[in-house]
GULUMLO-750820 format. One record per residue (C-alpha): residue in three letters; z, x, y. Coordinates in steps of 0.05 Angstrom, whole numbers, plus 32768, in hexadecimal, padded with zeros to 4 digits. Each point is the difference from the previous one (the first is absolute). Example, Ala and Ser with C-alpha at 12.3 -4.5 7.8 and 13.67 -1.06 7.14 Angstrom:
2
ALA809C80F67FA6
SER7FF3801B8045
This chain:
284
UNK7D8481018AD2
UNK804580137FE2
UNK800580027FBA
UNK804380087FD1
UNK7FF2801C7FBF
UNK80357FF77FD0
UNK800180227FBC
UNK802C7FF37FC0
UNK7FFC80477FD3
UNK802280127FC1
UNK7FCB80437FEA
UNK7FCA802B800C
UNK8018802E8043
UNK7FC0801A800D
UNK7FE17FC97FFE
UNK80347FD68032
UNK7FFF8041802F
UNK7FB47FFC8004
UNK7FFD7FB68015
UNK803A800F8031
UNK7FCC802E8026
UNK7FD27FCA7FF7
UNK80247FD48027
UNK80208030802A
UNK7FDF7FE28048
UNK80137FE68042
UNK800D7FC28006
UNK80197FFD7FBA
UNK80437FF87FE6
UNK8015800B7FAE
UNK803D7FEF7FDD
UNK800B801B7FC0
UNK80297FDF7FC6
UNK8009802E7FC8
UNK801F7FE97FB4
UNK804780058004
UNK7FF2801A7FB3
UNK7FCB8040801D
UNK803B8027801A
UNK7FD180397FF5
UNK7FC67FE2802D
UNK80337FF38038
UNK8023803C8002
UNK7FBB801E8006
UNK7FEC7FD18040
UNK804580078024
UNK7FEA802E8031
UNK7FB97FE7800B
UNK7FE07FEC8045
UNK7FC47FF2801E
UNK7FD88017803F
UNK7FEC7FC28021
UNK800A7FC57FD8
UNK80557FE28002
UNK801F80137FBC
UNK80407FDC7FD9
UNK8018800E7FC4
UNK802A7FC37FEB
UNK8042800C7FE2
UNK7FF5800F7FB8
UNK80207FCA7FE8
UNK7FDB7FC77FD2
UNK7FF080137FBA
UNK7FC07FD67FF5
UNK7FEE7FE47FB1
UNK7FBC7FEC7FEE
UNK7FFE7FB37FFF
UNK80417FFB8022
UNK80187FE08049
UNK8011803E8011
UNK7FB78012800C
UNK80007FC68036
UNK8044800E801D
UNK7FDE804F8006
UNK7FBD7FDF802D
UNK80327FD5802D
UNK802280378012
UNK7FCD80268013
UNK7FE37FC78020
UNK80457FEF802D
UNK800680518013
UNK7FBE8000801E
UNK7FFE7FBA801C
UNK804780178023
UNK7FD38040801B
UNK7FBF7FD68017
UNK7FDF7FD68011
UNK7FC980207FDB
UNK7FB37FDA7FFC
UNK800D80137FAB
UNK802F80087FCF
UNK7FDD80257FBF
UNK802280017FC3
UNK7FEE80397FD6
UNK800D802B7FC4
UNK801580457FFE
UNK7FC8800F7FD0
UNK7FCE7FE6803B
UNK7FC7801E8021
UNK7FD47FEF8041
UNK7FB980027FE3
UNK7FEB7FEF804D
UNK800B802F803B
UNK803C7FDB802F
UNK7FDA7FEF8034
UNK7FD57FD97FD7
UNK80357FD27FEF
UNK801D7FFD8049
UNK7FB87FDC800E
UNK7FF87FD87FD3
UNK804B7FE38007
UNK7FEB7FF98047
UNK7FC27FD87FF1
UNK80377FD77FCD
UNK80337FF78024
UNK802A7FCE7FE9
UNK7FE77FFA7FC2
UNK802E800E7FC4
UNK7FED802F7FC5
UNK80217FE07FC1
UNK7FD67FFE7FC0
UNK80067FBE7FDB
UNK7FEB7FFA7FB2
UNK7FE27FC17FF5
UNK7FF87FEF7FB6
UNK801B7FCB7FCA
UNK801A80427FDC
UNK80208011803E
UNK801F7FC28012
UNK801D7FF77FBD
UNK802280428004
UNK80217FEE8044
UNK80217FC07FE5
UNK8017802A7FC4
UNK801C8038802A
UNK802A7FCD8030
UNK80037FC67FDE
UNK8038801F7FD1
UNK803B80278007
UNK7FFC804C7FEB
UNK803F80277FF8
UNK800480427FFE
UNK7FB980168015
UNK801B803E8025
UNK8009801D7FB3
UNK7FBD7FE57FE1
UNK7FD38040800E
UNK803780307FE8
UNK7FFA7FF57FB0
UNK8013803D7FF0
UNK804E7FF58010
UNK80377FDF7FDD
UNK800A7FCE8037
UNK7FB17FDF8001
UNK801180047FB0
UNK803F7FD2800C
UNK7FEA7FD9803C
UNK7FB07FEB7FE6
UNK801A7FD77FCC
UNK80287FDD802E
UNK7FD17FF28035
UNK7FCD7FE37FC3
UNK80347FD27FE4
UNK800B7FE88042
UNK7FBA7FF7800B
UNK7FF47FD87FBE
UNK80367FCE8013
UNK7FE67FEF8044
UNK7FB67FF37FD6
UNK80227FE07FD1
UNK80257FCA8024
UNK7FB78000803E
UNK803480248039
UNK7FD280038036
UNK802480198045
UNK7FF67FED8047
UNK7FBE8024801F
UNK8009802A8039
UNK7FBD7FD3801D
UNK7FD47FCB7FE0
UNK7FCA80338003
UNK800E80467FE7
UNK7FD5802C8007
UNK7FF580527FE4
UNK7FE6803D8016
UNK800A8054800D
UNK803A80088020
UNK7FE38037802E
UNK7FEA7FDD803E
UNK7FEE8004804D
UNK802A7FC78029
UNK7FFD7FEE8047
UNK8040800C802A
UNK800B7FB08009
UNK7FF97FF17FB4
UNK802F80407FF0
UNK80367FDC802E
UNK7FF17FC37FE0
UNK800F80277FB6
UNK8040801A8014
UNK80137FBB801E
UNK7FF97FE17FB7
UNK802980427FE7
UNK80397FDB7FE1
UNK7FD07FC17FE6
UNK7FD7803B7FD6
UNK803880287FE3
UNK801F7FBE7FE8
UNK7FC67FDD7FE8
UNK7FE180447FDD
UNK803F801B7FDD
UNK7FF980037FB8
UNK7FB97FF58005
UNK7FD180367FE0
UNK7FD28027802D
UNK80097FD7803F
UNK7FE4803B802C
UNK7FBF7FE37FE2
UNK80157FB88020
UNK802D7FFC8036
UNK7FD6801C8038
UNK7FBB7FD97FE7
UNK802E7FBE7FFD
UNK80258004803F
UNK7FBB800E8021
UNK7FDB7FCD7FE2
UNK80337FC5800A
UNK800D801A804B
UNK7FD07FE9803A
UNK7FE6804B7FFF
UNK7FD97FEC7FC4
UNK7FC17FF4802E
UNK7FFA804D8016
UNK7FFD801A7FBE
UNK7FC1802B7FFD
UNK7FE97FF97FBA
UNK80237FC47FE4
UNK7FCC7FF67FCB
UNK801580377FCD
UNK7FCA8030800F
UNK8026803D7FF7
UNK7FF380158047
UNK80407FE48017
UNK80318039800C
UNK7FCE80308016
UNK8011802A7FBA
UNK7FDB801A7FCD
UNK80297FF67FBF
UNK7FDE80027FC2
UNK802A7FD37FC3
UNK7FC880007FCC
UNK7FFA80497FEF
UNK804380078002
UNK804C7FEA8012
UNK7FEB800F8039
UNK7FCC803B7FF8
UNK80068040801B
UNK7FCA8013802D
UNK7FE4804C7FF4
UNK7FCD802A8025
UNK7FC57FE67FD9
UNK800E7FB8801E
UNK7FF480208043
UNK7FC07FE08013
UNK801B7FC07FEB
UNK80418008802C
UNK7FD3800C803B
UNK7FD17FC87FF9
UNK803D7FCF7FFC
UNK80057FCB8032
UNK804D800A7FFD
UNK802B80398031
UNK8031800D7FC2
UNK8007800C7FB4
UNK8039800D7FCC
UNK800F801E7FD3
UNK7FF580448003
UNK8019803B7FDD
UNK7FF080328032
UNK7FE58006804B
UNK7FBF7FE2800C
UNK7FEC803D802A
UNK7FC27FF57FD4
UNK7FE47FC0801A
């Protein structure tokens, strides 16, 4: 069982150091994409290696906005560097602000007894669904600038962006879906080597189709999947939240940060991984 962990991180060192060990095992490869705006974080991982798992650092080069294609043009990356390495059984996509909540060889068996199943988690809900259309339906300009309000250019650009937004509501602009069904999720997922080639074969379709779209990292993966005949070996298609084998909690907070007194409830988790964490989970 060969896994590829690949991890997008923008904060919190101590944190990213201590899921590096985590995943620091044979038969285990990481490749590391760090914020091209934390030169801070990267200058402080330069020199890093491991002691039996395969370790890249990817050229700190992609400056990754909230909302923004350049969140999915940061996972395809990652995706191509390892799938150029492998063939590996999985791909997991993961934040820097990650921990394993489950001991590795844990998750080596139960991928085992999986395999081929793919680890995506799907949110099934009228809300949901409406917010999909809205986010692609549209053109967005400008998103890489939305979560900085603070400077002069989101002050200049936002208005801009809502005019332009009025007029295609104004005059029913609807543009041409990716897919007939689109469909949403967390953008930190487990994929199958075959469906991972499959991704990267659709590389141009989804940076065409997604561009000026708002948060397509939420869409792109879940959409391709669902429209492609891998649809059938997704594990939890049904919403369930046990999908993508993480624990992520979005109604305490944005998401919320785990701490030690959530230990017991870390550790009865069905899932091998959490986020977000503020600091190592040497407590669980």
């Amino acid at each position: 069982m060969k896994n590829a962990f690949l991890i997008i991180a923008h904060e919190c060192p101590t944190v990213l150091k201590s899921l590096l060990t985590q995943l620091d095992h044979q038969e285990c490869d990481i490749y590391l994409l760090i914020d091209k705006k934390s030169e801070a974080l990267a200058e402080s991982f330069r020199n890093f290696s491991t002691e039996k798992a395969g370790f890249t650092l990817l050229p700190h080069s992609v400056s990754i906005h909230w909302g923004d294609i350049s969140q999915v043009k940061a996972e395809i990356l990652l995706f191509e560097k390892a799938f150029q390495n492998g063939p590996y059984d999985y791909y997991h996509l993961l934040s820097g602000t990650d921990q394993m909540i489950k001991p590795m060889e844990k998750l080596k068996e139960f991928l085992t007894s999986n395999k081929g199943k793919e680890f995506v988690e799907f949110w099934h809900s009228a809300e949901h669904d409406k917010d999909t259309l809205r986010k692609v339906q549209r053109y967005y300009l400008f998103t890489k600038h939305m979560k900085d309000k603070k400077s002069l250019i989101h002050k200049i650009v936002s208005p801009l962006r809502n005019v332009f937004l009025a007029l295609q509501k104004a005059t029913s602009f609807r543009r041409q879906l990716p897919y007939r069904e689109m469909k949403k999720g967390s953008n930190w997922v487990s994929i199958t080597n075959d469906f991972c080639g499959y991704l990267l074969q659709q590389k141009e379709h989804i940076l065409r189709k997604y561009r000026h779209t708002l948060c397509p990292d939420e869409i792109f993966l879940q959409t391709t999947l669902w429209n492609s005949e891998f649809r059938k070996n997704i594990y939890a298609p049904d919403g369930s939240g046990q999908g993508a084998l993480r624990l992520i909690d979005w109604k305490r907070g944005n998401p919320y940060v785990w701490k030690p007194a959530d230990a017991e409830e870390l550790r009865a988790s069905k899932a091998f991984f959490a986020r977000k964490f503020r600091q190592p989970a040497d407590w669980i």
